[in-house]
C-alpha positions, 0 to 999 in steps of 0.5 A, spaced: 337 821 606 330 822 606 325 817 602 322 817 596 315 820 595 310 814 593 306 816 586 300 813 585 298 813 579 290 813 576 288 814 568 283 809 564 289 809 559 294 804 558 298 809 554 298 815 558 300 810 565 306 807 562 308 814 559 308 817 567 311 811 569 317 812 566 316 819 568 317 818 575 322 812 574 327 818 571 326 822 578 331 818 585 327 822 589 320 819 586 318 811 586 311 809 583 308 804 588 302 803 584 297 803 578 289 804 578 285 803 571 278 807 574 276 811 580 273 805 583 280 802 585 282 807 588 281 806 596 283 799 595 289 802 591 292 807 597 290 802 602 295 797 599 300 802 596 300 808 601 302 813 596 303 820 598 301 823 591 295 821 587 296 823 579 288 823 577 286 823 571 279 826 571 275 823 566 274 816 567 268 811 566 265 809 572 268 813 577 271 819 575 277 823 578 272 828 581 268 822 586 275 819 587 278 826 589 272 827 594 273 820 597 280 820 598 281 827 601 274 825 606 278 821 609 283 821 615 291 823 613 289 823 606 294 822 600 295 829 596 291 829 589 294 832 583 289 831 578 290 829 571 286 833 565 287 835 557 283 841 558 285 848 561 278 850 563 275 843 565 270 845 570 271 839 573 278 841 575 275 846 579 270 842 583 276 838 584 281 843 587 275 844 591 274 837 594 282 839 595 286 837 590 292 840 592 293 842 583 292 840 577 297 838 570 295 838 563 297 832 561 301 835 555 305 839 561 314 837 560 316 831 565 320 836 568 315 840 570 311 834 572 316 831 577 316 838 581 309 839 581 310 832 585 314 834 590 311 841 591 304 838 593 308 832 597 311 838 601 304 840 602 305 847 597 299 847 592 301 847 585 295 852 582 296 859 583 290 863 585 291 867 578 290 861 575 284 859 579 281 864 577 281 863 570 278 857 571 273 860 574 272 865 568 271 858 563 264 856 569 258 857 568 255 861 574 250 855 576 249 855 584 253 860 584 248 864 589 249 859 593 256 858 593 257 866 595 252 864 601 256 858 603 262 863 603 260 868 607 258 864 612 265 860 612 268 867 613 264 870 618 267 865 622 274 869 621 277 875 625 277 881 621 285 880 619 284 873 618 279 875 612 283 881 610 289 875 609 284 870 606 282 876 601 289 877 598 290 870 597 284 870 593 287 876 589 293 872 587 298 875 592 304 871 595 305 871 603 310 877 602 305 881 598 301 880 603 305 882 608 307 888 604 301 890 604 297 889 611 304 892 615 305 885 617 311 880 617 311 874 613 312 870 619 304 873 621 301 872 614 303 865 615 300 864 621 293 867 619 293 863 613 295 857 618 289 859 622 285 860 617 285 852 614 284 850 621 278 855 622 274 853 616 277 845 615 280 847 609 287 843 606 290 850 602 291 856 599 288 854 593 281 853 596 282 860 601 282 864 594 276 859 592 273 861 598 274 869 597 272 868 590 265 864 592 264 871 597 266 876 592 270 880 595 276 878 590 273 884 586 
């Protein structure tokens, strides 16, 4: 048998840490390691727990989920991060998933759907598809937005003229198949370009690619 996935477990709130506690202690295949009450506990918390998830709440007193995220994913072999939030288009979400969060709950999402986004980003499979990514995007503001695009297009330059195709159909919401279908390519390639993509660009998913290619403006 393969081990459980060790949850982490940050919110500011008592309530809503007890509730996914005995989320996760319904699922065999999950075990909660650890708690956390702010950002601010939350190196010392991997350090001691080594979680493989980190359930962040977003909005939290002294250091929020967002600084959190960005100091977690910085560092070497870090933990996956779902972060955690009431709202469906926080900005904060965004610049979450743009310091690489591998997705984002609602935190009135069923328990079911909780313990599958765990074991999905455990896997390494980003639980925001890019369509959801970008109506995000549609709720933010545009402020430094020109900057962004810049950024962006330098980022892809550095990618061949396939890879850049591949990274446009991700930001278009399309599967690996699609993908596939559509650049007469097999699934197998897409997934190596989209491989060598993250590797290319230091970038941790897919969401981030169609964030990317969203940021250049090239998703249309």
């Amino acid at each position: 048998m393969s081990a459980a996935i060790r949850v982490l477990v940050v919110d500011d709130d008592p309530l809503v840490r007890a509730g996914l506690a005995m989320i996760l202690d319904t699922a065999p295949d999950l075990t909660l390691v650890g708690e956390a009450a702010d950002g601010t506990e939350v190196v010392a918390a991997v350090d001691a727990c080594a979680p493989d998830v980190v359930l962040m709440d977003i909005r939290m007193p002294r250091l929020d989920g967002l600084a959190a995220t960005e100091l977690l994913r910085a560092r070497p072999d870090p933990p996956e991060v779902i972060v955690l939030t009431t709202f469906h288009a926080d900005e904060y979400v965004l610049r979450a998933l743009r310091a690489g969060a591998g997705g984002f709950l609602l935190k009135d999402t069923r328990p079911t759907e909780i313990l599958h986004a765990i074991s999905r980003v455990a896997a390494g499979d980003p639980i925001l598809s890019p369509a959801v990514t970008r109506r995000l995007i549609a709720h933010v503001g545009t402020t430094g937005a020109d900057a962004r695009q810049r950024n962006a297009r330098t980022l892809l330059a550095r990618l061949s003229q396939r890879e850049r195709e591949v990274a446009v159909a991700v930001g278009q919401g399309r599967s690996n198949a699609q993908i596939g279908d559509e650049l007469f390519m097999s699934v197998a390639t897409v997934k190596a370009h989209v491989s060598s993509i993250l590797a290319k660009l230091a970038l941790n998913n897919r969401t981030q690619i169609a964030l990317l290619a969203h940021d250049a403006g090239l998703t249309g």
